[in-house]
DSSP file (Angstrom, degrees, kcal/mol; ACC not computed):
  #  RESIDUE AA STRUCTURE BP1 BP2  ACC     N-H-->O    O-->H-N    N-H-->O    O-->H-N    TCO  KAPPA ALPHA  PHI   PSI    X-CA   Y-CA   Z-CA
    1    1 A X              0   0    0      0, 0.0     2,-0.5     0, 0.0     0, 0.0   0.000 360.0 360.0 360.0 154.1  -38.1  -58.7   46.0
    2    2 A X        -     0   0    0      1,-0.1     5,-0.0     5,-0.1     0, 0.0  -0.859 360.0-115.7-113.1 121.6  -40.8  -56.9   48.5
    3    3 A X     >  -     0   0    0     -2,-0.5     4,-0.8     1,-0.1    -1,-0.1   0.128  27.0-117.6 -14.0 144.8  -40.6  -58.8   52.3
    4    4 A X  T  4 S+     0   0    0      2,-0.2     3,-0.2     1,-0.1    -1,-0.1   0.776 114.4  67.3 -86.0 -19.0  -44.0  -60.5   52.8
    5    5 A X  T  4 S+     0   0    0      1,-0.2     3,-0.3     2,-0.1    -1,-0.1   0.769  95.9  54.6  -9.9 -50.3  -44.1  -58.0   55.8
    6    6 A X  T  4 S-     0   0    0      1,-0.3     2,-0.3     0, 0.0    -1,-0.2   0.844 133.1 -11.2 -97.2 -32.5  -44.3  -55.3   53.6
    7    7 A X  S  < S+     0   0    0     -4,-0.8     2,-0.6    -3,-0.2    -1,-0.3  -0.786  77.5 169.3-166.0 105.2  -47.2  -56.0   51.3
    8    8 A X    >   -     0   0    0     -3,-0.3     3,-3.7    -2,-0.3     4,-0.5  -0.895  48.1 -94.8-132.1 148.1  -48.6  -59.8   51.6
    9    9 A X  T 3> S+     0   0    0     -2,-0.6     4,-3.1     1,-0.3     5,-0.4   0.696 118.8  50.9 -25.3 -46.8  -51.9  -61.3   50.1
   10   10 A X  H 3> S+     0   0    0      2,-0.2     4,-0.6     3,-0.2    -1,-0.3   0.813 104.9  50.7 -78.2 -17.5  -54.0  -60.7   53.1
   11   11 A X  H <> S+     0   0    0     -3,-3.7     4,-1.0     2,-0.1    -2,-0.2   0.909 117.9  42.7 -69.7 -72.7  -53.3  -57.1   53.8
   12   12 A X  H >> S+     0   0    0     -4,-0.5     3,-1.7     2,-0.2     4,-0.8   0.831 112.8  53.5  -9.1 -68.6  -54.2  -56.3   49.9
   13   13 A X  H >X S+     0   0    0     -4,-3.1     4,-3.2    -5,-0.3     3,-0.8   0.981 121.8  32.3 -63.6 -56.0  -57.3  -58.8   50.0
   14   14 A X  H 3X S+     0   0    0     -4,-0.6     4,-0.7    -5,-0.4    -1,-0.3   0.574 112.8  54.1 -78.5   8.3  -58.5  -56.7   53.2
   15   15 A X  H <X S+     0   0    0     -3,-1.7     4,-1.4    -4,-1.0    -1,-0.2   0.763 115.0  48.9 -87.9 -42.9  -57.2  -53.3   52.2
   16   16 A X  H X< S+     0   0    0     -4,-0.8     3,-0.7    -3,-0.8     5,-0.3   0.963 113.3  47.0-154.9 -88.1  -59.5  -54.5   48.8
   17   17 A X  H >X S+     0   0    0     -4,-3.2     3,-2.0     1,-0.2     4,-0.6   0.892 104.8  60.4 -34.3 -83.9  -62.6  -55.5   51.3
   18   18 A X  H 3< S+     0   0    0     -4,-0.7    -1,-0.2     1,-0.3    -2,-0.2   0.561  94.1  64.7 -21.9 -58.9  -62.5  -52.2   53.4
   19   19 A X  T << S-     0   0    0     -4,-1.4    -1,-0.3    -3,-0.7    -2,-0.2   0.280 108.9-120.3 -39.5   1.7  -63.1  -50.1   50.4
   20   20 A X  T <4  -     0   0    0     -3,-2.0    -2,-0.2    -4,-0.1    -3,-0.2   0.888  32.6-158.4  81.3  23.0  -66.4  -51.5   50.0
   21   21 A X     <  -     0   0    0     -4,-0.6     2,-0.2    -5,-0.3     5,-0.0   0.077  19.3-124.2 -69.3 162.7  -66.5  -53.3   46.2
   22   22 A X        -     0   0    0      1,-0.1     4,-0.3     0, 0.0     5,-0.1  -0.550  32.4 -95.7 -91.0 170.6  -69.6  -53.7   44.8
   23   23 A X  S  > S+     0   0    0     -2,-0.2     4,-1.3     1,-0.2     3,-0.2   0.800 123.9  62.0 -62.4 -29.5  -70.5  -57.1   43.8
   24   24 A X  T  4 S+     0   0    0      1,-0.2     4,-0.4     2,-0.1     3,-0.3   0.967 108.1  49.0 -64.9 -37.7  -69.5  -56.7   40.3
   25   25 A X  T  4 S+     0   0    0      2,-0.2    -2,-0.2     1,-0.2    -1,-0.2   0.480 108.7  50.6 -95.1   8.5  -65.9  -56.0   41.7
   26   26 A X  T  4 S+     0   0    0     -4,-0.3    -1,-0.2    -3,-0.2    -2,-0.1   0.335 109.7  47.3-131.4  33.4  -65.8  -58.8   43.8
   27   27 A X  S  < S+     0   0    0     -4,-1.3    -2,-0.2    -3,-0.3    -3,-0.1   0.258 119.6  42.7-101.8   0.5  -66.8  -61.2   41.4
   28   28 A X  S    S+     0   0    0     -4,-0.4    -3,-0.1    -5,-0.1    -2,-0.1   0.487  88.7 125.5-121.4 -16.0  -64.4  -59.7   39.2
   29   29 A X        +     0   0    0     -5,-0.1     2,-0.3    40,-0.0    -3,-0.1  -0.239  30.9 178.5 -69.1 137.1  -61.3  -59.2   41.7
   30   30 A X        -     0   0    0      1,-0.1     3,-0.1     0, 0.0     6,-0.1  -0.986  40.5 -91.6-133.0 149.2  -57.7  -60.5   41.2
   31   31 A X        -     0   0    0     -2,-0.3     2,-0.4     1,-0.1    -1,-0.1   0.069  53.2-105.0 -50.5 165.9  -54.7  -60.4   42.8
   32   32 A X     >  -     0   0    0      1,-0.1     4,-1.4    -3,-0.0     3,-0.5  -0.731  45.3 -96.0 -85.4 147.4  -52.6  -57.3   41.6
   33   33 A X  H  > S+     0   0    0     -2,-0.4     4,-0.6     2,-0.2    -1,-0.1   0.586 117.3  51.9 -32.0 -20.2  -49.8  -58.5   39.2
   34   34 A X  H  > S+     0   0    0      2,-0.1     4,-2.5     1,-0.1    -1,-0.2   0.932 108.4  48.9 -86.2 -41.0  -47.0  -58.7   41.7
   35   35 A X  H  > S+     0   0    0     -3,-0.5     4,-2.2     2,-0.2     5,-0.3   0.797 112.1  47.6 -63.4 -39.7  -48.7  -60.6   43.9
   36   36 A X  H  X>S+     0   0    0     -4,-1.4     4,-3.0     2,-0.2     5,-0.6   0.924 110.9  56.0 -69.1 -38.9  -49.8  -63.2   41.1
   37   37 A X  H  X5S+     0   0    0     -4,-0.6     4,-2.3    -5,-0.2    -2,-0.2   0.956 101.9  55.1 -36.0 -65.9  -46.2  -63.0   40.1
   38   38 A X  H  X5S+     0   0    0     -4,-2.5     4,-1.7     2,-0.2    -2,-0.2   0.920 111.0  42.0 -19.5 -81.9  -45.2  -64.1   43.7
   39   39 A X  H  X5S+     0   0    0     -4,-2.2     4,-1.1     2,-0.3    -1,-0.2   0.698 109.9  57.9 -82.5 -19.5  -47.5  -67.6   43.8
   40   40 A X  H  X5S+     0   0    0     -4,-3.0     4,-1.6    -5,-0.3    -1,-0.3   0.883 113.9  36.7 -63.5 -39.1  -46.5  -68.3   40.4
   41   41 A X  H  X<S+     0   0    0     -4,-2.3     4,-1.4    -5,-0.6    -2,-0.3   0.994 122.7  45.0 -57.4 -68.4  -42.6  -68.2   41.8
   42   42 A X  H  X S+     0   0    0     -4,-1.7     4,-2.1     1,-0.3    -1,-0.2   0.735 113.8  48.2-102.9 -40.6  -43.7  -69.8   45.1
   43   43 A X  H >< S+     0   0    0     -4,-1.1     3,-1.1     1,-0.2    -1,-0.3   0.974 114.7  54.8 -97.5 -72.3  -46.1  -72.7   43.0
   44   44 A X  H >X S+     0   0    0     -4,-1.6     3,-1.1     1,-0.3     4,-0.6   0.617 106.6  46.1  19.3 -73.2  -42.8  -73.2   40.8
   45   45 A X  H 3X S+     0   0    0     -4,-1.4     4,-3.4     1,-0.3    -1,-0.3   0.806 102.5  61.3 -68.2 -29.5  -40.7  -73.8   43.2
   46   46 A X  H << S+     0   0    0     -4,-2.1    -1,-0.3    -3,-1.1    -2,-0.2   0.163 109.6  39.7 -79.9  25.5  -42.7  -76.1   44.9
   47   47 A X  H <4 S+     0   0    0     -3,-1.1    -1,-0.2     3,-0.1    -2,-0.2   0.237 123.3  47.3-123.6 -18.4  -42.9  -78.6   41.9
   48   48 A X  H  < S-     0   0    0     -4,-0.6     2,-0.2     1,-0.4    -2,-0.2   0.814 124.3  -6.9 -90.8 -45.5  -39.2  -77.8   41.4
   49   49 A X  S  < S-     0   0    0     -4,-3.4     2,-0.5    -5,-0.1    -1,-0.4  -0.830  83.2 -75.4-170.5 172.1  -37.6  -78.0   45.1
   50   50 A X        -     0   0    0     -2,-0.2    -3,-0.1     1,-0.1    -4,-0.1  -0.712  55.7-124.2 -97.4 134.8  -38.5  -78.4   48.7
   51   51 A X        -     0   0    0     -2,-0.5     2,-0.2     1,-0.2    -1,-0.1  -0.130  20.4-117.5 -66.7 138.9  -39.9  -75.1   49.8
   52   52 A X     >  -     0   0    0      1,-0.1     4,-1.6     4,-0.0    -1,-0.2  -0.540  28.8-109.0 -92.6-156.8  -38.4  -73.2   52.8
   53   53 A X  H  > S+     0   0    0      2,-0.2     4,-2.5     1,-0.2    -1,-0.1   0.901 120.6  50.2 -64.2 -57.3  -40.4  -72.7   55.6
   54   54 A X  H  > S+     0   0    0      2,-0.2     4,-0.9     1,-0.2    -1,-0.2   0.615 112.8  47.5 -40.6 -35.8  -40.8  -69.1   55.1
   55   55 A X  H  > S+     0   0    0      2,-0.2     4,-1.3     3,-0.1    -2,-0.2   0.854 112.5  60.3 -90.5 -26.3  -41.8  -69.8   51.3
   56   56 A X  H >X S+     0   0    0     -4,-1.6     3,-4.1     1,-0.3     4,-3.3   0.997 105.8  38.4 -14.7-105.4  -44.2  -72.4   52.9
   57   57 A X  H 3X S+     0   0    0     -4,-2.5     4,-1.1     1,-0.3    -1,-0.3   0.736 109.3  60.4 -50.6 -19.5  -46.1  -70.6   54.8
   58   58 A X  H 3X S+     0   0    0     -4,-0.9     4,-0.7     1,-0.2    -1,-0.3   0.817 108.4  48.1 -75.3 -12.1  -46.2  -67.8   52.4
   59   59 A X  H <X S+     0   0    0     -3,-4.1     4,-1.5    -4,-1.3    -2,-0.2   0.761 109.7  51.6 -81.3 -29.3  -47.9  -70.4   49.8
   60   60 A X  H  X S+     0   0    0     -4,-3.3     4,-1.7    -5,-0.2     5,-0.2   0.797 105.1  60.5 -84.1 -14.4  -50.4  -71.6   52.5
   61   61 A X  H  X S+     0   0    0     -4,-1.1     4,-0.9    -5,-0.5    -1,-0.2   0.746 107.5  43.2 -70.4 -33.6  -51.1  -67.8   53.0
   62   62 A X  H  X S+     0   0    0     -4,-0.7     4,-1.8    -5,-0.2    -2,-0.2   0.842 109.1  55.3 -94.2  -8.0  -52.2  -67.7   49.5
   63   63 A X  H >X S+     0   0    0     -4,-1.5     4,-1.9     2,-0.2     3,-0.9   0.990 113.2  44.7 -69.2 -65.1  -54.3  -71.0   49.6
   64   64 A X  H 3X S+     0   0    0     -4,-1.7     4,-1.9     1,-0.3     5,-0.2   0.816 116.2  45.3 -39.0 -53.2  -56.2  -69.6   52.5
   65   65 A X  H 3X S+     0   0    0     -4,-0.9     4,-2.1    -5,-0.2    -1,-0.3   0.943 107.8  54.6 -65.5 -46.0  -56.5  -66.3   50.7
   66   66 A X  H <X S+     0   0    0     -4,-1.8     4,-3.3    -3,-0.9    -2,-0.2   0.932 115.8  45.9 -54.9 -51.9  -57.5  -68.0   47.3
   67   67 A X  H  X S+     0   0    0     -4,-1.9     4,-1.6     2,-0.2    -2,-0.2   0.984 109.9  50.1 -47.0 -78.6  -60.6  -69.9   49.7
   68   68 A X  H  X S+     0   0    0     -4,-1.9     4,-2.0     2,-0.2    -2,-0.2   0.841 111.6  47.2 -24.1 -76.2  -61.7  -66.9   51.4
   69   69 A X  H  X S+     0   0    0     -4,-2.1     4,-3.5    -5,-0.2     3,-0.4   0.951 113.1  52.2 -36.3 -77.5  -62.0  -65.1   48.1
   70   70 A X  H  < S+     0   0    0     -4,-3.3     4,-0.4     2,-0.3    -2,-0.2   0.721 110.0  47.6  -5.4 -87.0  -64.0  -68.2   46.5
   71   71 A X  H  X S+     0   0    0     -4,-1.6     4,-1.7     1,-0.3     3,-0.3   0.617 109.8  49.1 -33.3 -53.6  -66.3  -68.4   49.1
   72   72 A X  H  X S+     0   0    0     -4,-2.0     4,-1.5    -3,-0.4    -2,-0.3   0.928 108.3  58.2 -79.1 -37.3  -67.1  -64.9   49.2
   73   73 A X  H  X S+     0   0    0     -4,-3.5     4,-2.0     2,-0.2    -2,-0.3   0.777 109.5  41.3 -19.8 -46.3  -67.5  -65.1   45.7
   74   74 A X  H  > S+     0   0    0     -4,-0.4     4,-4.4    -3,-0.3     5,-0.3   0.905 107.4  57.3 -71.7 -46.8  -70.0  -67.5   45.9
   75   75 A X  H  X S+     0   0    0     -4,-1.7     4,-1.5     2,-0.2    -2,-0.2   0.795 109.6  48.2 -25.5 -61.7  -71.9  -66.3   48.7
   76   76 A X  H  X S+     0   0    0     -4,-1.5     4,-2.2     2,-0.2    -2,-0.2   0.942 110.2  53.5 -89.5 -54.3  -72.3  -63.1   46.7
   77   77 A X  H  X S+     0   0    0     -4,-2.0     4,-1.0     1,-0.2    -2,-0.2   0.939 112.4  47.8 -17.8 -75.7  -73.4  -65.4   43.3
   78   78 A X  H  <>S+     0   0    0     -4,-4.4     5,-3.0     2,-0.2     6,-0.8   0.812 108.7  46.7 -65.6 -22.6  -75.9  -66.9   45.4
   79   79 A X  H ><5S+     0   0    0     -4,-1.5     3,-2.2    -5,-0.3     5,-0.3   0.991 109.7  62.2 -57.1 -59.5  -77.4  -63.6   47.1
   80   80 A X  H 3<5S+     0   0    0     -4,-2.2    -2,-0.2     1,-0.3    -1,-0.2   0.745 108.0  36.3 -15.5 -69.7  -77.3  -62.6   43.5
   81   81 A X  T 3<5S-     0   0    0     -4,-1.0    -1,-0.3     1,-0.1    -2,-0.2   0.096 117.8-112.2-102.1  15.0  -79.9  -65.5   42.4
   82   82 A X  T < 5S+     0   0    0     -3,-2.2    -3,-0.2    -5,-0.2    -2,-0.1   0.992  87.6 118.9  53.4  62.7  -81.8  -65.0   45.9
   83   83 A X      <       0   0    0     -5,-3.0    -4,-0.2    -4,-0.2    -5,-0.1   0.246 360.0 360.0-143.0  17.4  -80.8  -68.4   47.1
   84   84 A X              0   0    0     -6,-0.8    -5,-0.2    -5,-0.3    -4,-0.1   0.261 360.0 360.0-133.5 360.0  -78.8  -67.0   50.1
């Protein structure tokens, strides 16, 4: 299993920004597969068992990340329909 050091939801999401999408690709953006893999494990466990601290905070990393994404999603929807 890959450290969250080594490749965690916000480096991706802003490696993923940096590049510029168009709006069609970040109305269309998803985590990559490993990473959904990840917060399916981490969402799992936490219905299952008590989370550690470290898996904690990596789950609140992806709520935050999940928002962020949302938002600018919407944001970009409404620019879209000239109501932003």
């Amino acid at each position: 299993m890959m450290k969250i050091s080594e490749r965690d939801v916000f480096t991706v999401i802003t490696d993923f920004l940096s590049s510029d999408p168009s709006d069609e690709e970040l109305l269309s953006y998803k985590l990559p597969d490993d990473l959904q893999e990840r917060l399916s494990q981490l969402l799992y466990l936490n219905r299952e068992s008590e989370l550690t601290c470290e898996q904690r905070h990596e789950l609140d990393d992806y709520i935050r990340a999940d928002h962020m994404i949302s938002r600018m999603k919407t944001k970009t929807r409404l620019r879209q329909k000239g109501l932003a």
